[in-house]
C-alpha positions in Angstrom: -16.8 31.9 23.2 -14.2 29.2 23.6 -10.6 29.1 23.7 -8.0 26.4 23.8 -5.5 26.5 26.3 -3.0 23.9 26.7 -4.1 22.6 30.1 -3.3 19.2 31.7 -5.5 16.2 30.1 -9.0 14.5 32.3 -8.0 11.1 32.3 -10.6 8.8 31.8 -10.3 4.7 32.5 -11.7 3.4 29.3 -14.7 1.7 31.4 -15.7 4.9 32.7 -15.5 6.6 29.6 -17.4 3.7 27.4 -20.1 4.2 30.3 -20.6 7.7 29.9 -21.1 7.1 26.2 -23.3 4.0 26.5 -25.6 6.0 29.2 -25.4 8.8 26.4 -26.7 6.5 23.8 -29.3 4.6 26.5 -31.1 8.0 27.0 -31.4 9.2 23.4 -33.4 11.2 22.3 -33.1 13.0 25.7 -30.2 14.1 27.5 -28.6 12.2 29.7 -26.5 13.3 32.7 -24.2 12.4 35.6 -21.4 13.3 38.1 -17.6 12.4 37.7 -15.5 11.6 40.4 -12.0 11.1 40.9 -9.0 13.0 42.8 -6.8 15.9 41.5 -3.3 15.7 42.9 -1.2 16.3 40.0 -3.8 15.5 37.7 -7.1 15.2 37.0 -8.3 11.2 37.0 -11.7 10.5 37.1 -12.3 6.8 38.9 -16.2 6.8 38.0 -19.2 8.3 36.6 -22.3 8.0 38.4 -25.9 8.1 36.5 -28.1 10.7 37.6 -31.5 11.0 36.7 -32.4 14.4 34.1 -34.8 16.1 36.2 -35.5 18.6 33.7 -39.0 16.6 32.1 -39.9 19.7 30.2 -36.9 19.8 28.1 -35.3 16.8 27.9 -34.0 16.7 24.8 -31.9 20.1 24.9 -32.0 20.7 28.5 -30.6 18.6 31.8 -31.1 19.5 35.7 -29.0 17.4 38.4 -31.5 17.1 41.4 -29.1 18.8 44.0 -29.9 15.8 46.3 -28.2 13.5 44.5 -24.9 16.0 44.3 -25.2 16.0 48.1 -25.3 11.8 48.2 -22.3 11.2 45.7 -20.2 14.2 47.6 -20.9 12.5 51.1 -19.7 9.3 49.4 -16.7 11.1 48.3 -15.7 12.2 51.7 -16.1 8.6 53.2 -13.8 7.3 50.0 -11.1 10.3 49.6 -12.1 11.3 46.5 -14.4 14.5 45.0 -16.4 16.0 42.3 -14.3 16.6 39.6 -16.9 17.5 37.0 -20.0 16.4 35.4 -21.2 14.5 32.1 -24.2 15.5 29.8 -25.1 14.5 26.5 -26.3 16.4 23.8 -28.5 14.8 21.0 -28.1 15.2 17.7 -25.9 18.5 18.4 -21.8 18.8 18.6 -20.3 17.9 21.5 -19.6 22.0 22.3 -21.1 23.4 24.8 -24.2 25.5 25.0 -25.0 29.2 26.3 -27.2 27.2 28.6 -24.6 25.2 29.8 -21.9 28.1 30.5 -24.8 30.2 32.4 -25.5 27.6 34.5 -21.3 26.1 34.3 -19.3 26.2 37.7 -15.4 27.5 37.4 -12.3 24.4 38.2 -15.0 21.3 37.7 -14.7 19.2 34.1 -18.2 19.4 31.8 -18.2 16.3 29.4 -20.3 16.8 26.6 -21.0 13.7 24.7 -22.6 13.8 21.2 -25.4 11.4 20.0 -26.0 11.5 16.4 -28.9 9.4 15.2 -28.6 7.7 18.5 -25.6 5.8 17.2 -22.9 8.0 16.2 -21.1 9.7 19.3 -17.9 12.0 20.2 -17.2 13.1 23.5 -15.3 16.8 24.8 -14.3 17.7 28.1 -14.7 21.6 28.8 -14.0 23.7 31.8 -13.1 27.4 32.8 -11.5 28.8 35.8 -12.8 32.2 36.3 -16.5 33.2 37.0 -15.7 35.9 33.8 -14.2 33.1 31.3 -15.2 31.4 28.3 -15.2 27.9 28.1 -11.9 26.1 27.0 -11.5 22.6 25.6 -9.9 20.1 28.2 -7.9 17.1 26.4 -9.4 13.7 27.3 -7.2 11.2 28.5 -8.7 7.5 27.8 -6.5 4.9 29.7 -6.6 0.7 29.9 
């Protein structure tokens, strides 16, 4: 189900990053989730993470829904900046930071998935997964974390 292919790194500013992780621990025992933007020249380099609210009420704690809105209001901002959707951020509670059968079904090929891993509440590790191909498996994307 996953493979690791030596792919270029996600860099992550070390702000951006420790936010993802503190909104990760903020929303446990629920998952948490958000968008990442940033520009991919040569590169991928996320600039910043944005908070979304986990529509998904039902499920919260093994399940996250990004209300297509706020995609929509962050991409509009990204066209007025220069930037895009490079990926998105979730966190999973209590499980590894690998990603789910739920969240390759419902995965998008080129965009970044960071997974983030709350143990306890306090304990966290953080992925980055993506897949180019409609047909492909997940692979693990090296994370980057710059000053």
């Amino acid at each position: 189900m996953f493979f690791n292919i030596l792919k270029p790194a996600l860099n992550i500013p070390k702000a951006v990053y420790d936010e993802m992780i503190n909104h990760a621990k903020d929303s446990y025992p629920h998952e948490c989730c958000g968008v990442l933007v940033g520009s991919q020249h040569k590169e991928k380099r996320i600039f910043s993470a944005h908070r979304v609210q986990n529509q998904n009420k039902d499920r919260a704690s093994d399940r996250y829904i990004i209300d297509p809105k706020d995609i929509n209001m962050i991409d509009r901002q990204c066209r007025v900046e220069d930037t895009q959707i490079l990926g998105f951020y979730h966190s999973h509670p209590d499980h590894p930071d690998r990603p789910s059968q739920y969240d390759r079904e419902w995965g998008q090929p080129g965009y970044s998935y960071v997974i983030v891993s709350v143990n306890g509440g306090k304990d966290v590790s953080a992925k980055s997964w993506t897949f180019d191909e409609d047909d492909e498996p997940f692979r693990e994307e090296k994370i980057k974390i710059s000053s």
